[in-house]
N, C-alpha and C positions, 0 to 999 in steps of 0.2 A: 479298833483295827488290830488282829494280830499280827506281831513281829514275823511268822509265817510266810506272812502275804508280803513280806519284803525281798523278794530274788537275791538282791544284791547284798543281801547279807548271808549267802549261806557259801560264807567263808572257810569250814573247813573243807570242802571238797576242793575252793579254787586254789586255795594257798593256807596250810594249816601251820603258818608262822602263829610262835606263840602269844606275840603279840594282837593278830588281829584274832587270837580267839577270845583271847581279855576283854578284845574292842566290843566284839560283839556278844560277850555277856554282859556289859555295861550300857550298849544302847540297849537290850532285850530288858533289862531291867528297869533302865527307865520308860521305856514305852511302855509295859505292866503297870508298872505302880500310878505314870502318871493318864493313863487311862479307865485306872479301878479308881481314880479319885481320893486315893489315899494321900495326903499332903504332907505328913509325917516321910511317909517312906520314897515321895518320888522327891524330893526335896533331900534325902539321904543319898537317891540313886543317880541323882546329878551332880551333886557334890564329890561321889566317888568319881564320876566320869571324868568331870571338870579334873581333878586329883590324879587320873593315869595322864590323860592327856600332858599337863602341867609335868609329870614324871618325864614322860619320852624328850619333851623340849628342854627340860633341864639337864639328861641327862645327853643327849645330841649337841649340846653349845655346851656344857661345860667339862664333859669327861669325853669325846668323840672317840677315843681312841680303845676304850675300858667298856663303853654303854651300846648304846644303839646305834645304827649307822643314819645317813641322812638320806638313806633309801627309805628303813623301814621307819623314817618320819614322813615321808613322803608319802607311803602305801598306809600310812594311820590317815593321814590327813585327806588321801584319794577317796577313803572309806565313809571317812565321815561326810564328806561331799555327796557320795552317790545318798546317802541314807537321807541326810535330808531334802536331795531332790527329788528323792521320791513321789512320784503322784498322789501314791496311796499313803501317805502319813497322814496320821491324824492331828488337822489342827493346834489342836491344845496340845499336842509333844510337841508341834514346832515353839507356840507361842512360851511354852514352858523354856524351853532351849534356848529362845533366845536373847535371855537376860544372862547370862551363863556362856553359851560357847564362843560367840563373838571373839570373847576376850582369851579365850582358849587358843581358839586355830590363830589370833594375831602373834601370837608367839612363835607360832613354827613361819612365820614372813622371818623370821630372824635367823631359819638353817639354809634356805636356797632361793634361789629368784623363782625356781618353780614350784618352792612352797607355796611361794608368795602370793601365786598366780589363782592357789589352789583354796589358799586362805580366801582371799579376792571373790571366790566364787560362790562360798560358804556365806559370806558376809554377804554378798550380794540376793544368797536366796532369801533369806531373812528378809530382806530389806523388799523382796518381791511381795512377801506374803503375809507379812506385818502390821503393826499396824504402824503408821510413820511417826506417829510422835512418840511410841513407845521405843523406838529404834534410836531416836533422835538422844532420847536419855541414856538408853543401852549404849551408846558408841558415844557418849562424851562421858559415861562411867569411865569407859574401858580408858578412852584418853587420860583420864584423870587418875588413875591409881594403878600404872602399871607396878610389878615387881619390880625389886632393885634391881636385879641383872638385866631387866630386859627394858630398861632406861634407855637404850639405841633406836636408833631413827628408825630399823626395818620394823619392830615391832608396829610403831604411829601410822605405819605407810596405807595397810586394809582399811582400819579404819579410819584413818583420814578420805580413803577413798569412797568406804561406804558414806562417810556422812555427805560429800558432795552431790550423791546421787540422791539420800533420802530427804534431804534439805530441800528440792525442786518438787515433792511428792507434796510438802504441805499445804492446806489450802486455806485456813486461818489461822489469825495471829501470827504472820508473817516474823513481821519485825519481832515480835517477843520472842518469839523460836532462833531466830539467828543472834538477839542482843544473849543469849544463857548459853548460845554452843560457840560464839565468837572467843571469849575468853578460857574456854576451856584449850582450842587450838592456840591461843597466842602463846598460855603458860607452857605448852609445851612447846612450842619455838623457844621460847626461850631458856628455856632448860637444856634444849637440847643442844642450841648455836653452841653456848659457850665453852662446849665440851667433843663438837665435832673436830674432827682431822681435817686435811687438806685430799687424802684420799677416799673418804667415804662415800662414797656415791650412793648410800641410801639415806645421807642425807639430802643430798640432791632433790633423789626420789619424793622423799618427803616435802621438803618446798614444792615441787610440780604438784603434789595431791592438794597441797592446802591452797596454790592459785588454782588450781578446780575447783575447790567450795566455793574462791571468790566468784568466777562463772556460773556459778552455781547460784549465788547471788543477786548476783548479776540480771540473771534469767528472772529470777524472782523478780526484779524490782520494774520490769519492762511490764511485768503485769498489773502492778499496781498504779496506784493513780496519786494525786493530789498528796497531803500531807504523810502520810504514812509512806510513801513511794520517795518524799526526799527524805524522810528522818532513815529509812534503811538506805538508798545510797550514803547519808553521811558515815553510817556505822561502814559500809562498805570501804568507803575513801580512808576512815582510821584504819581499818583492818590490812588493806592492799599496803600503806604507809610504815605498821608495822612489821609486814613480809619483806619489805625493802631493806628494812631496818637487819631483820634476821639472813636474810638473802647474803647481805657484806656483811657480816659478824661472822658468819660460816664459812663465805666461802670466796671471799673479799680479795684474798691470796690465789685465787685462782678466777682471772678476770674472764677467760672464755666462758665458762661455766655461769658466771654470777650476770655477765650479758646476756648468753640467752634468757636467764629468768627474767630480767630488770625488762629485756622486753616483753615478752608478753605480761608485767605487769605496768606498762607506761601507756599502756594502751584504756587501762582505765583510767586516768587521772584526767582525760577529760569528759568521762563516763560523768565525774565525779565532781564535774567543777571545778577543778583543781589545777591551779596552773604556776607555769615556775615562780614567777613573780610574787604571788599569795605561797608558796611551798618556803620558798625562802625567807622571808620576811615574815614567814608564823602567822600573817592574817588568813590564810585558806588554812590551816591549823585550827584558830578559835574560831572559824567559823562553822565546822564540820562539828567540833569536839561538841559543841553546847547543847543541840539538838539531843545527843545520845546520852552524853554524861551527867548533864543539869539537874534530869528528876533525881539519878542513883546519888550523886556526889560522891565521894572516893572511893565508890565499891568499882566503879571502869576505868575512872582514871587511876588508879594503878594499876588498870591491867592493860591501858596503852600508856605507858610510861617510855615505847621506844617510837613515838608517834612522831615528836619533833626531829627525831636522829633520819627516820624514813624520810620526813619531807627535806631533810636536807641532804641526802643522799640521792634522791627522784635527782636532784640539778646537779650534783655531781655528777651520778654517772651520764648524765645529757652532757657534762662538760667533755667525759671522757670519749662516749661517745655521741658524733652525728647522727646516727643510727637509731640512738634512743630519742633523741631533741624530735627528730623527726616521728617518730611514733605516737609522741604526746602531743604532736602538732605544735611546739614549739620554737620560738627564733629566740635562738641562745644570746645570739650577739645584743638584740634590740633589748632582752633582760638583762644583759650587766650592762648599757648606755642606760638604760634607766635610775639602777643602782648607782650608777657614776656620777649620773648629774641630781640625785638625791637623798640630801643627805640623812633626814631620815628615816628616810626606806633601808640606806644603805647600813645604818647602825640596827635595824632591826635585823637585816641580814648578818652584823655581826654577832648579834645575841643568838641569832639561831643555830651559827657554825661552831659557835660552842661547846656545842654539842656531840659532835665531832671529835673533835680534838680533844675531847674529856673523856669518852667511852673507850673504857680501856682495852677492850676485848677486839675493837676495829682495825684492821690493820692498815700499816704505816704507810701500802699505797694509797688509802684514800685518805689518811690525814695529807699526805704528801698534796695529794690531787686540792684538799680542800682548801691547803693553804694559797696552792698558786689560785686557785678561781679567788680568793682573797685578794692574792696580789691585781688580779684582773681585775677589781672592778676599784680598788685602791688607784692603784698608776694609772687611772683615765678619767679619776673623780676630778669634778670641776666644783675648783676652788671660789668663793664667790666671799664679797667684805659679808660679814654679819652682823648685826646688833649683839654685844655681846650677852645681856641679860637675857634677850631672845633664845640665844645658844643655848644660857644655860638650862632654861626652863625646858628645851628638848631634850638636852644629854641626860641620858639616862644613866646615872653613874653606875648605881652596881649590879649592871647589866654589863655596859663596857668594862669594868674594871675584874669582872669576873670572866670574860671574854680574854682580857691581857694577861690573866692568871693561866687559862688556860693553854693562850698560846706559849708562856716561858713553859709548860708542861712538854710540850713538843722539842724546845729549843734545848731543854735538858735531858729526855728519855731518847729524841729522836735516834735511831740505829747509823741514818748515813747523814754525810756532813749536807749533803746538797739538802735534807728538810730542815738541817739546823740554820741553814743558814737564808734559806728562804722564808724560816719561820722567825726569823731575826729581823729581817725587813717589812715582814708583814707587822710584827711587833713593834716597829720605828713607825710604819706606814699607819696603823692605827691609832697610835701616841698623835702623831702629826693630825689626826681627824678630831682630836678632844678640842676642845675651844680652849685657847692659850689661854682665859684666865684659870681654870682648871686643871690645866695640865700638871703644874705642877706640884697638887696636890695629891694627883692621880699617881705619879711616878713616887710620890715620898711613901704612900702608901702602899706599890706594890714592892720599895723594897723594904718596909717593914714588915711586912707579911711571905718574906721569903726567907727558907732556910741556908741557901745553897748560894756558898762565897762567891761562883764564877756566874753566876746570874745576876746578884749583886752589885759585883763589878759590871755586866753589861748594864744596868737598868742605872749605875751612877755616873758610865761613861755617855749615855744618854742624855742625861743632867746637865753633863758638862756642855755636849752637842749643844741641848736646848740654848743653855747661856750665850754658848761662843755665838749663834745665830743671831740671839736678841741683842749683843752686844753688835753686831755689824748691821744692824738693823738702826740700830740707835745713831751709830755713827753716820751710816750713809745718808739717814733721814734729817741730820743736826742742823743744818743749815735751814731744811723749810718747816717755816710758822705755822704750814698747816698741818703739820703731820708730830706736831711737838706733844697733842694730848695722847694720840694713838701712842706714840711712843714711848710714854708715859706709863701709858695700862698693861705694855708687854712687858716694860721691865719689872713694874711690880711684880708680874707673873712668877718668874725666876731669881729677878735679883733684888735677895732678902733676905732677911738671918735665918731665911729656913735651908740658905744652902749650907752655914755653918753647923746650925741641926745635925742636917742630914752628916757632915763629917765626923763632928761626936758622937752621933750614935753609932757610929763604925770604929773610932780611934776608942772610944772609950764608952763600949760596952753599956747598956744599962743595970744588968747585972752586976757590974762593976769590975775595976782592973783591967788591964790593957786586952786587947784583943789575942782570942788563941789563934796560935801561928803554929806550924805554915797552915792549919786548915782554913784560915779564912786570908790566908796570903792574897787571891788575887783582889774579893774587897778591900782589905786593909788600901793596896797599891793605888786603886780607883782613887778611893776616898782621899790618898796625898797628894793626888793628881788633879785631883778638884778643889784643893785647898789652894795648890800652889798655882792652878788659875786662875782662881779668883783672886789672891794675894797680887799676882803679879798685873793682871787686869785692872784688880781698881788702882792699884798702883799707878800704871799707866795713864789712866784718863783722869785721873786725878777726883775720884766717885767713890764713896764709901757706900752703896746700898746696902751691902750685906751688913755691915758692921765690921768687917772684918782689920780695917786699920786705926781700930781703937786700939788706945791704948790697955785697957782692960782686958779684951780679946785678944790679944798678942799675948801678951802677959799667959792669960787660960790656957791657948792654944799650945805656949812653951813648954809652960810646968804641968802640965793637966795630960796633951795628948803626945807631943812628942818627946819628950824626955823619959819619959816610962816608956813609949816604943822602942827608946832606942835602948833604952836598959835592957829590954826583953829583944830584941833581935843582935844586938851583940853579943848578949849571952847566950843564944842558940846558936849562932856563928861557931863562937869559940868552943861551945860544946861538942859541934859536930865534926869540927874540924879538927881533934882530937882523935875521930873511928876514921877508916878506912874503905866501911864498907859501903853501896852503894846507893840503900836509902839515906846516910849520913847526904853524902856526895850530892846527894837530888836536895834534900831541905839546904844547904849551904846556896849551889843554883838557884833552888827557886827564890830566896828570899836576897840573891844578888840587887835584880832591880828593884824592889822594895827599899832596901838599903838607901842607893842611889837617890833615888827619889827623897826618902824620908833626909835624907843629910843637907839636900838641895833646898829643904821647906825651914829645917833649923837655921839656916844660913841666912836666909832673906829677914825670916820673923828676929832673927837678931842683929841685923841691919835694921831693920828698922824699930826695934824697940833701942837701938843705939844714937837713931836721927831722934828719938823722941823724948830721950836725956840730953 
């Protein structure tokens, strides 16, 4: 076919802008070369073209004021439109073009919404006249290797759209076609979440194109039948799961927005088999996951790696909204009575929300939200006796104790006091679901594994909590014989020389020498508050569990932890109180009650290392 017979290129009569005479020595050139079958030179003539094109959009987003205006990218991108919708093109130009332009015209979606429109249209002829799995590769290229600059959402937006549409055109090998263009779209969710605004609406844009692939899927999977029909629903339920995921990483901070998406994608999850019960609890997770991931092995599961944060975000935002419960066809209430009265169901739900409140990109209204659905199904759990070995062989230690790690990450980063401090109850409310004879091995361990003094102190005034409980427990139980072994097995629990442990390794460091102050002022404080409870505790009942009124241990406890504390906080005292200025003024304050306390615990352990000469 000659370039001739194309009307709508005989651009300089209509508009003999120099730009579109450039254009149309570039398409003329390629419809020559790759017409005469010269492969050399129509492989030359698309390269240039691809090369002006790639010029205009570079130079319209990054010099706007100096280059081209975002008309005359508009009247490049109108042109290229009419040309390949030309009736009379010849095939093999189009099919030439379109390993090549696709990714061309998706860059000018990055100067105006009605580039967009324009690009959209370009893409969509291709995808008319193509062939569909050659398209299918063409547009998960382009996905996969944009330029640096044009790493933004509007660039993904065409062809995330073409590929929704050429995806429903395939008629074999279904599932292999969507298992090799799935991860091409997630990677760039993901790339893209972590770097959107709170005002970008073509990110938006982009989520809306990628829940039309899932439709798109969707569509597909209504055709097939038997095995192949669930193994793509399952890929389908990962893929929706981690839109969910990237849906709140994006746009989390702007809840009107991230509801509309979250609904029209709640509506698959019972497309998908997928219900809050199984979402929360990760069994509707490894049941989906096996089917897709099994043959590959780490080549998909890393590319849903935000797969559990999805399924625990589906029950969130149902927590936040009714709206959504209802679209998934679910009864929120009867899902957390079920969590409540089992417990463990309810520990799988805590491994799952962990997930959550470790994702650092998520913001802090939905850790906020995840921790009260936390406390929701916590404060209504029904407490039941247990065989204690029974417990243990359930508790899943470090599952929960990576769980507890993560909620002190909330109770220390959180922004406002109201998540710190509901993530502080959630954190007790958790502790209290470990099986007492565990527990407190649980708590020794997460504060040895913490850096941060004032966590510390929470997780050793905790300790204390636990004691002072089993100590009133003990008591009110002492009179009845049948409750004397129970009693027995709690106090082993806590009270044992691992509570004096626990105060040396705060009084006196393993590294060695007295503890630094004021930075770890409010552990140091905890840790004297815990001695001097137990001190005076077993004192009181007249009970050495701990060890604590040996004489050997006093003794330790005098020369070993406080006689060096007190060396080193009187002489910071008297240092500071020498300046005037007001970080002096704040370390003298803060290490007041310290003081206090530390003078209060020399006094007893010398009273009674006095009763014991």
């Amino acid at each position: 076919m000659s370039i001739d017979n194309i009307d709508t290129l005989n651009l300089s009569e209509a508009s003999p802008h120099p730009l579109l005479i450039r254009l149309q020595k570039a398409l003329t050139s390629c419809s020559t070369s790759i017409e005469s079958g010269d492969l050399q030179q129509s492989d030359k003539s698309i390269s240039e073209l691809v090369d002006f094109l790639n010029s205009v959009t570079d130079t319209v987003i990054s010099e706007p004021e100096d280059g081209y205006s975002e008309h005359d990218a508009f009247e490049v991108l109108t042109e290229i439109q009419r040309y390949v919708a030309s009736p009379s093109l010849d095939q093999a130009v189009i099919d030439a073009l379109s390993f090549e332009l696709p990714k061309a015209v998706a860059r000018f979606a990055c100067v105006s919404r009605r580039c967009l429109e324009i690009a959209e249209r370009v893409i969509d002829r291709f995808i008319e006249i193509c062939s569909p799995r050659d398209m299918i590769s063409v547009l998960c290229e382009a996905l996969d290797s944009p330029a640096t600059m044009f790493k933004v959402p509007g660039y993904f937006v065409p062809l995330l759209s073409g590929l929704s549409k050429v995806l429903v055109s395939i008629r074999r090998r279904q599932f292999e076609q969507v298992k090799e263009a799935v991860p091409v779209i997630i990677n760039v969710l993901k790339a893209i979440s972590s770097e959107s605004d709170d005002g970008d609406t073509d990110y938006e844009e982009m989520l809306n194109r990628s829940i039309d692939i899932a439709k798109a899927v969707q569509e597909i999977c209504l055709k097939l039948e038997d095995e192949v029909k669930e193994k793509l629903r399952a890929l389908l339920g990962l893929y929706v799961l981690e839109i969910m995921a990237f849906v709140s990483i994006g746009l989390g901070c702007k809840i009107s927005s991230c509801l509309t998406l979250m609904l029209r994608l709640a509506y698959f999850l019972r497309f998908c088999n997928l219900s809050y019960l199984g979402l929360i609890t990760g069994c509707d997770v490894d049941i989906i996951t096996a089917p897709v991931v099994g043959e590959d092995g780490d080549d998909h599961s890393v590319c849903f790696s935000h797969v559990k944060h999805g399924a625990c975000l589906a029950v969130i935002w149902g927590f936040i909204s009714n709206e959504l419960a209802q679209a998934a066809d679910e009864d929120l209430v009867a899902v957390k009575a079920e969590l409540s009265s089992d417990q463990t169901k309810r520990w799988q739900a805590l491994g799952m929300l962990r997930n959550i409140f470790t994702c650092v990109n998520l913001p802090w209204e939905l850790k906020k939200q995840a921790i009260n659905f936390l406390l929701s199904i916590l404060d209504g759990s029904v407490l039941h006796e247990h065989d204690n070995k029974h417990m243990e062989c359930l508790y899943d230690t470090p599952s929960i104790f990576a769980t507890l790690q993560a909620i002190q990450m909330v109770i220390i980063y959180a922004p406002e006091a109201e998540i710190r401090r509901n993530a502080f109850h959630a954190l007790k409310k958790v502790l209290a679901d470990v099986p007492p004879s565990m527990r407190f091995d649980t708590l020794i361990g997460l504060i040895k594994n913490t850096d941060s003094s004032s966590m510390m102190a929470i997780l050793i005034d905790c300790m204390r909590e636990q004691m002072r409980m089993e100590n009133c427990q003990r008591i009110s139980r002492g009179n009845q014989v049948i409750q004397a072994q129970i009693n027995s097995c709690h106090s082993i629990a806590f009270w044992n020389d691992g509570a004096l442990e626990l105060v040396e390794l705060v009084l006196r460091p393993p590294k060695g020498g007295p503890p630094s102050l004021p930075d770890y002022g409010d552990a140091v404080l905890s840790a004297l508050n815990l001695y001097r409870f137990v001190l005076i505790t077993e004192s009181t009942g007249n009970t050495n569990y701990t060890g604590v009124l040996s004489e050997k241990n006093l003794q330790k406890a005098y020369n070993e932890w406080l006689l060096p504390l007190r060396t080193l906080v009187t002489g910071i005292v008297a240092e500071n109180q020498e300046d005037y200025d007001q970080l002096a003024l704040d370390t003298v304050c803060a290490l007041n009650p310290l003081e206090l306390v530390l003078y209060r615990c020399i006094e007893l352990v010398e009273e009674k290392l006095k009763r014991a000469t």
